[in-house]
PARODREN-126790 format. One line per field, with one value per residue (C-alpha): x, y, z; residue number from 1. Coordinates in pm, 1 decimal. Last residue first. Layout:
X <- c(X, ...);
Y <- c(Y, ...);
Z <- c(Z, ...);
seq <- c(NUM, ...);
***
This chain:
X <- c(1586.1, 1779.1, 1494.9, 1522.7, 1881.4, 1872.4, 1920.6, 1996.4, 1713.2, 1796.3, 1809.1, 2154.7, 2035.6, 1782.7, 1756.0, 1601.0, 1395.0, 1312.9, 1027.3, 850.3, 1064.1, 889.1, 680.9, 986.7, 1255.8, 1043.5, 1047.1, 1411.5, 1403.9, 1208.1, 1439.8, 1763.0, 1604.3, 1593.1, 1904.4, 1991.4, 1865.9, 2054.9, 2365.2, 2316.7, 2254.4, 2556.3, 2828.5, 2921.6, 3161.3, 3232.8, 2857.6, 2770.7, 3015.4, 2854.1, 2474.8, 2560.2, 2717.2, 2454.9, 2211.4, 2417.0, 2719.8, 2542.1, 2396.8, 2753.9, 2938.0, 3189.0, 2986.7, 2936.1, 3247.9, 3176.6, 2842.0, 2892.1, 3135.6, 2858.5, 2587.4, 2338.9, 1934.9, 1709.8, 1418.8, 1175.0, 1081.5, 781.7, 910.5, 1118.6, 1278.4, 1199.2, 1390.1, 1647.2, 1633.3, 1615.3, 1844.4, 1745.2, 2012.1, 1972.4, 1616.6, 1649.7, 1893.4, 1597.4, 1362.1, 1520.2, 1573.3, 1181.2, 1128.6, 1393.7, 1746.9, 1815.3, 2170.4, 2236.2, 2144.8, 2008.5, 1626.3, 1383.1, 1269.7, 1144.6, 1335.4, 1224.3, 1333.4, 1505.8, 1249.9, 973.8, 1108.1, 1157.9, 762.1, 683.0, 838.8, 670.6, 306.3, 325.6, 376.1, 78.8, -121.5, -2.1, -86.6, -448.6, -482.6, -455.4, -543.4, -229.9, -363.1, -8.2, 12.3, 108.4, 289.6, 520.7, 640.0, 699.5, 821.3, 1136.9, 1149.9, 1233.7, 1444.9, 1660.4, 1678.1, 1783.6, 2073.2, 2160.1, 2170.0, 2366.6, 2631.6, 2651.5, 2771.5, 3039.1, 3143.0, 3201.0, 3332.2, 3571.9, 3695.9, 3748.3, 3933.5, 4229.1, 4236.8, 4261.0, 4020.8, 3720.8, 3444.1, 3305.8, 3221.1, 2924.8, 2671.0, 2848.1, 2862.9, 2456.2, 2375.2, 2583.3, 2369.1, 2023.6, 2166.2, 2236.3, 1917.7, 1659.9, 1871.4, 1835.5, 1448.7, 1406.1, 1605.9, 1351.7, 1051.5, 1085.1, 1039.4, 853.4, 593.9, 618.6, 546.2, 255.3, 164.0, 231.2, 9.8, -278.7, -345.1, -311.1, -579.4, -779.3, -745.5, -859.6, -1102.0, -1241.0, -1196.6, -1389.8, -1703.0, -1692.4, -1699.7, -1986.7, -2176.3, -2119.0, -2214.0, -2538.5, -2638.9, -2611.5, -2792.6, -3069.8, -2997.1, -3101.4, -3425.9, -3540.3, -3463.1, -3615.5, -3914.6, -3966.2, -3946.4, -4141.1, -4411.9, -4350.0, -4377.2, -4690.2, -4836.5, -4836.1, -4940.4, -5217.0, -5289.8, -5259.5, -5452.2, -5781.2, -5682.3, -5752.9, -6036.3, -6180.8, -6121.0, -6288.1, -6600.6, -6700.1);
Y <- c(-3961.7, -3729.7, -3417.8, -3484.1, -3405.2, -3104.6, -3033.1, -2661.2, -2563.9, -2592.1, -2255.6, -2237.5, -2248.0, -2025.9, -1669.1, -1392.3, -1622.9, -1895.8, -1918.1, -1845.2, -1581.9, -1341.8, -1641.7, -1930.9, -1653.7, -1606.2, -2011.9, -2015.6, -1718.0, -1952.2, -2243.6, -2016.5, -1869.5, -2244.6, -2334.0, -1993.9, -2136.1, -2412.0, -2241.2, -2109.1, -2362.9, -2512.5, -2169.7, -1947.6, -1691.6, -1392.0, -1385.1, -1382.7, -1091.9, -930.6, -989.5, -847.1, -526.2, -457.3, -236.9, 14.5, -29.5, 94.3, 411.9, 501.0, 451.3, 205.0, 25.4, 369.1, 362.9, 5.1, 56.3, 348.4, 87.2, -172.9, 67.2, 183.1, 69.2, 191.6, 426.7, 658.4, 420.5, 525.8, 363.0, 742.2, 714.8, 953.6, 1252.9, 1264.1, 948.9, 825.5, 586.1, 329.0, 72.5, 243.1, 210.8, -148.1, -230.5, -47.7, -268.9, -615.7, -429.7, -421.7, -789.6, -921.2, -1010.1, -1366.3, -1567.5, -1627.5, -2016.3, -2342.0, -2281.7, -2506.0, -2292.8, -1992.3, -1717.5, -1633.4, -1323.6, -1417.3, -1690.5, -1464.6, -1267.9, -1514.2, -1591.0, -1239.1, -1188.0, -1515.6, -1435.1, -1108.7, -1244.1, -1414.9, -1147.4, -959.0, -1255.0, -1288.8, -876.7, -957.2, -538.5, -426.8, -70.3, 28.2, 241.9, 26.4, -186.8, 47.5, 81.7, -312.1, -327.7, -38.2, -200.6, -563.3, -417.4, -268.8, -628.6, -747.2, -492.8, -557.1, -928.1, -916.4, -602.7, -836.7, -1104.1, -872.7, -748.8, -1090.8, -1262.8, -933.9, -1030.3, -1395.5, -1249.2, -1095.6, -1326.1, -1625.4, -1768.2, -1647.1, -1818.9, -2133.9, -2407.2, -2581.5, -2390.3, -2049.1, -2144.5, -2186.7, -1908.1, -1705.5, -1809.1, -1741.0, -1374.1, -1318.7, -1457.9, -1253.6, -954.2, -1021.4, -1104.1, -754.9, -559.9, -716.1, -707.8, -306.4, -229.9, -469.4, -358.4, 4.6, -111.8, -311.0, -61.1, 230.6, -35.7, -55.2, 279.7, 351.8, 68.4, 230.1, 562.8, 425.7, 266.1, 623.7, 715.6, 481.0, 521.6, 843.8, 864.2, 584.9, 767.4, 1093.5, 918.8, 819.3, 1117.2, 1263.5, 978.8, 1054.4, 1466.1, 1355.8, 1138.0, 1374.0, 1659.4, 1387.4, 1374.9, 1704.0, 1771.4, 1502.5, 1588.1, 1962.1, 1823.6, 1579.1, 1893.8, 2147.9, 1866.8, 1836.7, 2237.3, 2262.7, 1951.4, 2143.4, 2467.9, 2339.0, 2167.3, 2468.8, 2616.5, 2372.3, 2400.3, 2107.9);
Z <- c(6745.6, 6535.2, 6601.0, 6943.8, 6964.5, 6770.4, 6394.0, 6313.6, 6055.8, 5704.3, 5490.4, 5367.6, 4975.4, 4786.1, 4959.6, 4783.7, 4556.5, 4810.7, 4655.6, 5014.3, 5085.7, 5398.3, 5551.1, 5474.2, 5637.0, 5913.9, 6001.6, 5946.7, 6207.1, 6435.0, 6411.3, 6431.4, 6780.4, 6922.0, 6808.8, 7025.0, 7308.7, 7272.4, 7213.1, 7578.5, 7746.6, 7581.9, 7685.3, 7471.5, 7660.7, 7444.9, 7309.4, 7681.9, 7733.1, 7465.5, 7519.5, 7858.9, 7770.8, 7484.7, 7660.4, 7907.2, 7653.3, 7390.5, 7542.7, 7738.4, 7438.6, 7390.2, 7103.9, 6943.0, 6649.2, 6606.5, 6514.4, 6288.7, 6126.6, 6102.2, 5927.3, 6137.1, 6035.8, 5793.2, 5835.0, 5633.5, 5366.7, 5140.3, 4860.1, 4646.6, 5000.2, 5266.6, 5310.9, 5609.4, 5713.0, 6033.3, 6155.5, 6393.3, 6580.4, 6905.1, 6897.7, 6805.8, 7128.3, 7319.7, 7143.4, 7276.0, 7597.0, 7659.7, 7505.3, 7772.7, 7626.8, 7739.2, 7675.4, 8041.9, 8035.2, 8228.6, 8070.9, 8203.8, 8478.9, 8211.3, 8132.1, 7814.8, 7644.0, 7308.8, 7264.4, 7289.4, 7060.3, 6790.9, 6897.1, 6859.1, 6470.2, 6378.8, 6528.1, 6378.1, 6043.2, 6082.9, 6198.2, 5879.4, 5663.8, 5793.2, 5762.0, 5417.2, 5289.3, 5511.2, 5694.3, 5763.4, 6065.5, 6324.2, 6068.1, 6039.2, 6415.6, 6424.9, 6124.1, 6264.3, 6602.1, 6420.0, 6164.3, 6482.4, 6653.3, 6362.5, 6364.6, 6699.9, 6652.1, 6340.2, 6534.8, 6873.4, 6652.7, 6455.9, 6781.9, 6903.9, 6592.9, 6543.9, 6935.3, 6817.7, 6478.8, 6662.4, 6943.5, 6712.0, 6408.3, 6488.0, 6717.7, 6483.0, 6653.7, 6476.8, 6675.2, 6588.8, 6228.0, 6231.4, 6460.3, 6225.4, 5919.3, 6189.8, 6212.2, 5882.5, 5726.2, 5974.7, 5856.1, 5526.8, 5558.2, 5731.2, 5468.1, 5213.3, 5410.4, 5466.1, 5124.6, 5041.5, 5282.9, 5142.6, 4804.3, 4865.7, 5111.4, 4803.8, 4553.1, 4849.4, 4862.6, 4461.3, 4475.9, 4685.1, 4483.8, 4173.4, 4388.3, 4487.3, 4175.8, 3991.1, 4275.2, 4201.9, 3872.4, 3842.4, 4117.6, 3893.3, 3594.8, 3744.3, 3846.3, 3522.4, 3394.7, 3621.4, 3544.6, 3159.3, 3247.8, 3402.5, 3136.9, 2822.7, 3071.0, 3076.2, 2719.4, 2672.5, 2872.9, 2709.2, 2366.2, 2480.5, 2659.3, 2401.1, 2126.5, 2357.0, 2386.9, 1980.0, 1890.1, 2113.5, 2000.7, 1647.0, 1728.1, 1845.7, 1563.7, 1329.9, 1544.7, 1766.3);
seq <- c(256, 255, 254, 253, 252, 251, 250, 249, 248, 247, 246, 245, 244, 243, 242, 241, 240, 239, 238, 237, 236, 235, 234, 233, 232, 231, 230, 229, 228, 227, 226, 225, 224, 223, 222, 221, 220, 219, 218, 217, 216, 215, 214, 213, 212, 211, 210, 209, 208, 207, 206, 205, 204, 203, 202, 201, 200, 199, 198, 197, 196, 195, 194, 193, 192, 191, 190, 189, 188, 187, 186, 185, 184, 183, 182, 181, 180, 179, 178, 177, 176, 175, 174, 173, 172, 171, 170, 169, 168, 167, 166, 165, 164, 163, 162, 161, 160, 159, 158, 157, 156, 155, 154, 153, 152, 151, 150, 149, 148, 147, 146, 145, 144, 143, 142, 141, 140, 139, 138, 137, 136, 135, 134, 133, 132, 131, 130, 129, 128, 127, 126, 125, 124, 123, 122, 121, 120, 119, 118, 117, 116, 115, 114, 113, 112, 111, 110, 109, 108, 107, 106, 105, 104, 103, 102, 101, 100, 99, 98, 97, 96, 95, 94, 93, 92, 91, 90, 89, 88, 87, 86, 85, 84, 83, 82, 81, 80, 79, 78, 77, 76, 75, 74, 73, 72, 71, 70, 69, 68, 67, 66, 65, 64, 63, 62, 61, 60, 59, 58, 57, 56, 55, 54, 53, 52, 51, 50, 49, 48, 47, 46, 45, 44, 43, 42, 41, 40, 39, 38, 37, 36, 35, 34, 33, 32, 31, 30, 29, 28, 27, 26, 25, 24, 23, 22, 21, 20, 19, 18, 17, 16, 15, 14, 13, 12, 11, 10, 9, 8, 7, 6, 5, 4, 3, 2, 1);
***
């Protein structure tokens, strides 16, 4: 083989090896590429999840705080109702009722209000959520029952339970820097609307029962205090929020 065409012969291979490389060096450039744009991706999209779940995190405190509070009101004037307490005279026994009917509204309202959030809250422990569920229908429950064993008058069925809660929503204007978009009517706004056609049509009956207390009907609402205490565990485990008053109402069977 002639010098020259030895020359053309190195020539054409070292063509090919630079251009094999070349080409390989461009594969193996657009693979990385690639790459970083899966990794980029997939970074934002869990950037993204976990901005998701921070604004639920957020949002659910939110509501579980005003939620808890109510939960504690109510099942503190269970408490001093069970032991007696109805106002001190005529003045302060109609305050006792109105005030009464105002903690159960109110809960009632922070009831509708989780209940329409959590409709559209994708919660990432969907065990917890259930279980909070569970609590928030068995209170309920208890409010509604009118099963054989029950001797009382003290029932609000599930449907007026969250007509009483409509009533007691408030919807605000611009949501709060949380996410919130609801809260619940003050107690003088209350007041003011008691005598209203609306409020009377749904809270007539829980009033004049709240009036007139009878046994069956404290025991019913033993039973109420006993879930809400259970609530009040689920939503303040630490008992951070809420560190003393937080015994359940003892019963007869739970003496013997």
């Amino acid at each position: 083989m002639s010098p020259a065409t030895v020359a053309i012969v190195v020539a054409v291979i070292s063509a090919v090896i630079a251009l094999t490389s070349a080409i390989g060096v461009e594969v193996l450039r657009r693979r990385a590429n690639r790459e970083l744009e899966v990794v980029k991706h997939e970074l934002a999209e869990q950037r993204a999840a976990n901005d998701r779940r921070a604004q639920t995190a957020e949002l659910v405190r939110a509501y579980r705080n005003p939620l808890l509070r109510a939960a504690y009101d109510l099942q503190s004037r269970i408490w001093n109702m069970h032991g007696g307490f109805r106002g001190r005279g005529d003045t302060e026994h109609d305050y006792f009722v109105t005030n009464t009917l105002y903690v159960i509204a109110e809960f009632f309202g922070w009831l509708e209000i989780v209940r329409r959030e959590l409709q559209f809250l994708d919660l990432a422990d969907e065990q917890e959520t259930g279980a909070l569920k569970a609590e928030l229908d068995r209170i309920q429950g208890t409010f509604a029952s009118t099963s054989r064993r029950r001797r009382d008058d003290f029932y609000v069925y599930r449907g007026q339970q969250r007509a009483i809660g409509e009533l007691m929503i408030v919807e605000l204007a611009e949501p709060r820097p949380t996410g919130v978009r609801s809260t619940c009517l003050g107690y003088a706004a209350f007041v003011d609307r008691l005598d209203s056609p609306a409020f009377v049509r749904w809270l007539a009956r829980p009033r004049d029962r709240i009036a007139d207390l009878t046994g069956p009907d404290l025991a019913r609402l033993v039973e109420v205090q006993h879930a809400l205490i259970d609530l009040i565990d689920r939503l303040d485990p630490d008992r951070v929020r809420f560190a003393s008053n937080r015994d359940k109402i003892a019963t007869v069977r739970d003496a013997v």
